[in-house]
C-alpha positions in Angstrom: 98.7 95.6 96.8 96.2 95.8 93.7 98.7 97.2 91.8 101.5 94.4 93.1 99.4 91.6 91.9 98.2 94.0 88.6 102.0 93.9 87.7 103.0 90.1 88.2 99.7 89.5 86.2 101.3 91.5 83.6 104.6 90.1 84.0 103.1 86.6 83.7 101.3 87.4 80.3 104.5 89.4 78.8 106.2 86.5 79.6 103.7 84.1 77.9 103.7 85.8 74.5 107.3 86.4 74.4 107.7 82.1 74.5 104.9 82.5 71.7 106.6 84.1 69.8 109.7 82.3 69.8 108.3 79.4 69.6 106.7 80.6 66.3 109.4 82.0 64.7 111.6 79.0 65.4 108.9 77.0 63.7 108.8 79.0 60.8 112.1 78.9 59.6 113.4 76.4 56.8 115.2 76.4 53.7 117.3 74.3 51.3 121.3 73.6 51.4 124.0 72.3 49.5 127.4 70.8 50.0 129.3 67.5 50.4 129.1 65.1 52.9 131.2 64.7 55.7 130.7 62.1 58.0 127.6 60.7 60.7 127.9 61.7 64.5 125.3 61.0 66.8 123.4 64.4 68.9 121.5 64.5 72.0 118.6 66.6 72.1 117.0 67.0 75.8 117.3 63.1 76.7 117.2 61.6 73.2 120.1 60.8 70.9 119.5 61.6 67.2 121.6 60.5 64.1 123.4 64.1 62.5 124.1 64.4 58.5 127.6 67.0 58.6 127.6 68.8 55.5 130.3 71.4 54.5 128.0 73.9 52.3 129.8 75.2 48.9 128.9 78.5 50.1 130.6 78.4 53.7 133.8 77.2 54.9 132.5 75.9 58.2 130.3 72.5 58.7 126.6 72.5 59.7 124.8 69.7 61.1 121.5 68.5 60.3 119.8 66.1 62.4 117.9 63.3 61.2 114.3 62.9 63.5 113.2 59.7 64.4 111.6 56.9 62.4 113.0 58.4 59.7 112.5 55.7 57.2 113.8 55.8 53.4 116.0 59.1 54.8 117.4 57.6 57.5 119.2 54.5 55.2 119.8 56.9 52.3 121.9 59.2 54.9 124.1 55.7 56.2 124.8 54.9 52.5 126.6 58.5 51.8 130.2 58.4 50.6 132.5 61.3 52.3 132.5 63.7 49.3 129.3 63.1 48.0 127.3 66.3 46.6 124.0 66.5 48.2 121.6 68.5 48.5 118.9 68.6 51.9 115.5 70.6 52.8 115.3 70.9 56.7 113.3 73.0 58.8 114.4 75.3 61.9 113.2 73.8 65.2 114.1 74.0 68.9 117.4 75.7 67.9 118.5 72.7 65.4 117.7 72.4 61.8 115.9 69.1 61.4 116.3 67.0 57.7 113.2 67.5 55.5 114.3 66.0 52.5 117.7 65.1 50.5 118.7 65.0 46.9 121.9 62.9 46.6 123.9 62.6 43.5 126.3 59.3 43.1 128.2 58.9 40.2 129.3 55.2 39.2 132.0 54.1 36.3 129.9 51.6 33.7 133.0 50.7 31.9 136.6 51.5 30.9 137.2 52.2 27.2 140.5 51.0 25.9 141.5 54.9 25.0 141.7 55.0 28.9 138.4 57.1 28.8 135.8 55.9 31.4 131.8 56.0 30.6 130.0 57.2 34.2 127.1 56.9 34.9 125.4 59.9 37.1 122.4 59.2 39.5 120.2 61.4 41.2 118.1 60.1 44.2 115.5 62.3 45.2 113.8 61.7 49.0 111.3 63.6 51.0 109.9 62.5 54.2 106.5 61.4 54.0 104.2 62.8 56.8 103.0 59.7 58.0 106.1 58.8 58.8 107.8 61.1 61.1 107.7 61.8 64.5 107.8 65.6 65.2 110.6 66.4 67.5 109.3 69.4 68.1 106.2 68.2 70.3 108.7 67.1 72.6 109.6 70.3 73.8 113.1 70.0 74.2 115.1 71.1 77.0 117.6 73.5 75.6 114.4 75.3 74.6 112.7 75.2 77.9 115.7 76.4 79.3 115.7 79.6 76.9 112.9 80.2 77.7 113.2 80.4 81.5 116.5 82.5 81.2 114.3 84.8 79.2 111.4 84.7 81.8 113.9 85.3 85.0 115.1 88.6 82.8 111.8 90.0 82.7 110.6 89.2 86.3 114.1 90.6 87.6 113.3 93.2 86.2 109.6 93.7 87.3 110.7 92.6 90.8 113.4 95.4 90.8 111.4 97.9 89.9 108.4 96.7 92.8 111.1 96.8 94.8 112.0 100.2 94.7 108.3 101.0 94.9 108.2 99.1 97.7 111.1 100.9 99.5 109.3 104.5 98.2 105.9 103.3 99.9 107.4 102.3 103.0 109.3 106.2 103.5 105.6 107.3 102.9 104.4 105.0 105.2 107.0 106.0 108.2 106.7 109.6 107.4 103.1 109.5 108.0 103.4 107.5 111.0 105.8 109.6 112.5 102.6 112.2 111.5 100.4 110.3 113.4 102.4 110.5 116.6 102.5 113.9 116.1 99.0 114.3 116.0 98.3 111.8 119.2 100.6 113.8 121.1 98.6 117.2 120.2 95.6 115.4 120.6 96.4 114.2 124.2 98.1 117.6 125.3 94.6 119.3 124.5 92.8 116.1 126.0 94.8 116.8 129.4 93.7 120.6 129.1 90.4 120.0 128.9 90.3 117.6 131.7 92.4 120.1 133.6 89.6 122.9 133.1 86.6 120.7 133.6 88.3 119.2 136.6 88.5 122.9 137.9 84.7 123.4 137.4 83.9 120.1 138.8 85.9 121.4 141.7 84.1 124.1 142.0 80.6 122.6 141.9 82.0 120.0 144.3 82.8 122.7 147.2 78.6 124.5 146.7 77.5 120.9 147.0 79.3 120.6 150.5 79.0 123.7 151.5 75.0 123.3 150.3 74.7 119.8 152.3 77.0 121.4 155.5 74.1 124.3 155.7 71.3 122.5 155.1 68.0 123.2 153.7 66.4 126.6 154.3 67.3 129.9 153.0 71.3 129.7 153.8 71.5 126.7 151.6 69.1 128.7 148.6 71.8 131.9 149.3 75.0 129.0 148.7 73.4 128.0 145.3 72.7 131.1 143.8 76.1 132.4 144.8 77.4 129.1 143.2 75.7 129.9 140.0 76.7 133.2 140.0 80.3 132.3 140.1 79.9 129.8 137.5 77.9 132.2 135.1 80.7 134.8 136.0 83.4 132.2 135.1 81.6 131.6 131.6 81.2 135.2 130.9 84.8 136.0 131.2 85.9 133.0 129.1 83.3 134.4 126.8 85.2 137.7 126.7 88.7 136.0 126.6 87.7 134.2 123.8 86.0 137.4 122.1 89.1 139.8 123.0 91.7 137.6 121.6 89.8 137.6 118.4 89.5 141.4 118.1 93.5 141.6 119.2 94.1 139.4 115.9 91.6 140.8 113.6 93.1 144.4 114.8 96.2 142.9 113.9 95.2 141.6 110.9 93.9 145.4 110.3 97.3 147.0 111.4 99.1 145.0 109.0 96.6 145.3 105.9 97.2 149.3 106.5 100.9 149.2 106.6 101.2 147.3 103.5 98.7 149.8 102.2 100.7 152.5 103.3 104.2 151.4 101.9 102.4 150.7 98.4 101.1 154.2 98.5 104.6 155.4 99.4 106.2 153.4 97.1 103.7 154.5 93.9 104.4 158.2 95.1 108.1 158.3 95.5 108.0 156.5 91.9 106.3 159.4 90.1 105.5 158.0 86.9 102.1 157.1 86.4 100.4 155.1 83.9 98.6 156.8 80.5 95.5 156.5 79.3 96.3 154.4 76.3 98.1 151.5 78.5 94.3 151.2 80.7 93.8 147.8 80.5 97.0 146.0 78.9 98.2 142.8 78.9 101.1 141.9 77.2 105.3 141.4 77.7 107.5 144.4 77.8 111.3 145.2 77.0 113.2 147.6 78.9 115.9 149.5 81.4 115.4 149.5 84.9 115.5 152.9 86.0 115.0 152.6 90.2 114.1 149.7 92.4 111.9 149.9 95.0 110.4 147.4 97.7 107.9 146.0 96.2 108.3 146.8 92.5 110.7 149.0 89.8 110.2 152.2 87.5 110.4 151.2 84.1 111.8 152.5 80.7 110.0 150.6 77.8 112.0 150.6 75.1 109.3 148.2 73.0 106.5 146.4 73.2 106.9 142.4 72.9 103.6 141.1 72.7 100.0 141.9 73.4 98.2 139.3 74.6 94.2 138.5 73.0 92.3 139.9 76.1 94.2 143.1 75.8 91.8 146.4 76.5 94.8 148.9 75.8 93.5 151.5 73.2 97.2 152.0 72.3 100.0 150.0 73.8 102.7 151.1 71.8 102.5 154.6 73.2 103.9 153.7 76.1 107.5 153.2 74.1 109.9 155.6 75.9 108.2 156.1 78.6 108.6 155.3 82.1 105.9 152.9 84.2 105.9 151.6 87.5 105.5 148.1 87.9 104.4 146.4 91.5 104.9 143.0 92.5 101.9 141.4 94.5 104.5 139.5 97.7 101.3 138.2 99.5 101.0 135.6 96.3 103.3 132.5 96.6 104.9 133.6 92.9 105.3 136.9 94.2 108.0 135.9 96.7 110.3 134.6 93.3 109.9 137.8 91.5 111.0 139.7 94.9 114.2 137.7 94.5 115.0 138.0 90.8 114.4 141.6 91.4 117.0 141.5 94.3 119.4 140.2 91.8 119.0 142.7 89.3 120.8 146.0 89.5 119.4 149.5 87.8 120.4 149.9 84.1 119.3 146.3 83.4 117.3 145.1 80.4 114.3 143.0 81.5 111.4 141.2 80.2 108.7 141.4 82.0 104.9 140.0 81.5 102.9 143.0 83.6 98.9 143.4 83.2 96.8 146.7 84.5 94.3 145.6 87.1 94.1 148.8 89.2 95.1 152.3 89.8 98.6 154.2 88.1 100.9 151.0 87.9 101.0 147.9 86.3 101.7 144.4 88.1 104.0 141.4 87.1 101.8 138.4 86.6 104.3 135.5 85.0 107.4 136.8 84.0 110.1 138.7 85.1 114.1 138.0 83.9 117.0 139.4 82.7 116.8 140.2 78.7 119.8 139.6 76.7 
């Protein structure tokens, strides 16, 4: 749950400075352009209707719109007085997803008179307008909707995907959660099987001490009734003893077991290390390192080995002189009561005499040396 309400937190605050930050890059973009002018059309903006200059830039072939904000003053009746096909040139800044007029340079070129060599004198004037601060009213600080809107689409993108991903977490905690249920049942059903032993056993011995009471009380007081309770105890102290010595015989069957076992696997190493032959020289006491070579005979539990070189020695190595052992033959022993002894045991299966392997083997004891990492084919 803590990490639930960790994510929407986040999720919340992504979503926060992402609108930030399209919010302030919108703002910050502006720029000059010019053209001609087309024609006035009238915008809405979220529930507002604003006038719209159309201006073909020289630089582009299609039209652009620029909207005029509100109490535009001087701007606003210099843009009604353009002439389709007048140059101009406008300032505007990028906000909300519109461009919004700034300022406008227009140019209008008027005929002072006709010569009678058919030549006309015209007359070319430049009006220059900005808008003056104190008299606009910021669109912007409206908030319109088509930004509001952007920003929700962009808001339900992130928490779909947030939710999607808590949802599969979800689904993942609740197989834990039934898998450790069905756990649970497991362990109340063990839990009440030994429950109904124990009561099964102590309702024996309360069975037991029920039938000296009556036979006690049927007797009477006197020296029948002290004979009844000391054979009663007796029988109880009997019936401890020899769940005493249950208890303590099926412990020695396991640790002789346990014993039997230990020597067999004893045994078979012993066999295996003699029927190998090879044994290790003195200048390999001690290594550690990775060695190349043929497979000359499998056995159970190991392989004899041909080295053919010596890969690497490895910085704790105590061998006086590994590479003596190049053209020899080792025996190498895999330990099968360790967990990565069991995976060696099968690549070994796989492998057939006359193979080149690699195999990472250290000396810990006795004439052989035992595969600790790696053991593989060697190409």
């Amino acid at each position: 749950m803590k990490k639930v309400c960790r994510t929407l937190v986040l999720v919340v605050f992504a979503g926060s400075i992402l609108g930030g930050m399209v919010r302030a890059q919108e703002r910050g973009r502006g720029g000059t352009m010019r053209g001609t002018f087309v024609r006035l059309e009238e915008r809405e903006v979220g529930e507002r209707a604003y006038m719209g200059i159309v201006i073909k830039p020289f630089e582009r072939d299609d039209h652009v719109i620029v909207l005029v904000p509100p109490r535009p003053g001087e701007l606003g009746e210099a843009a009604r007085r353009l002439r389709e096909g007048q140059r101009v040139e406008i300032s505007f800044v990028s906000e909300a997803g519109h461009m919004w007029l700034k300022g406008m340079e227009t140019e209008r070129r008027e005929v002072v008179e006709e010569r009678p060599e058919g030549r006309r004198a015209v007359n070319v004037r430049r009006e220059v307008l900005r808008w003056r601060e104190g008299e606009r009213d910021r669109p912007g600080a409206e908030r319109p909707l088509a930004n509001l809107r952007q920003m929700e689409r962009e808001l339900r993108e992130v928490l779909g995907a947030h939710f999607e991903r808590m949802a599969r977490e979800f689904r993942e905690l609740l197989g834990r959660v039934q898998r450790m249920e069905r756990e649970l049942q497991e362990l109340r059903a063990e839990n009440e099987r030994l429950r109904r032993e124990l009561r099964e056993r102590g309702g024996l011995r309360r069975e037991r001490e029920r039938e000296v009471r009556i036979e006690v009380e049927r007797r009477g007081e006197g020296e029948e009734a002290r004979e009844a309770r000391e054979r009663a105890e007796l029988y109880m102290r009997r019936d401890r003893e020899e769940r005493r010595e249950g208890r303590e015989r099926e412990e020695r069957e396991v640790r002789r077991e346990r014993e039997v076992r230990r020597d067999r696997d004893e045994t078979r190493e012993r066999e295996e290390r003699r029927e190998a032959g090879p044994s290790l020289p003195d200048s390999m006491i001690g290594f550690r390192g990775v060695l190349v070579g043929r497979i000359l005979r499998k056995l159970d539990r190991g392989f004899v080995l041909k080295v053919e070189r010596v890969d690497r020695v490895w910085d704790d190595n105590r061998a006086d002189n590994p590479e003596a052992a190049v053209g020899r033959e080792l025996l190498v022993m895999i330990r099968a009561e360790e967990e990565i002894g069991e995976r060696f045991l099968r690549t070994l299966s796989a492998l057939k005499a006359g193979e080149r392997v690699l195999v990472e083997a250290f000396h810990f004891e006795g004439d052989h040396l035992t595969v600790v990492e790696q053991l593989r084919r060697f190409e």
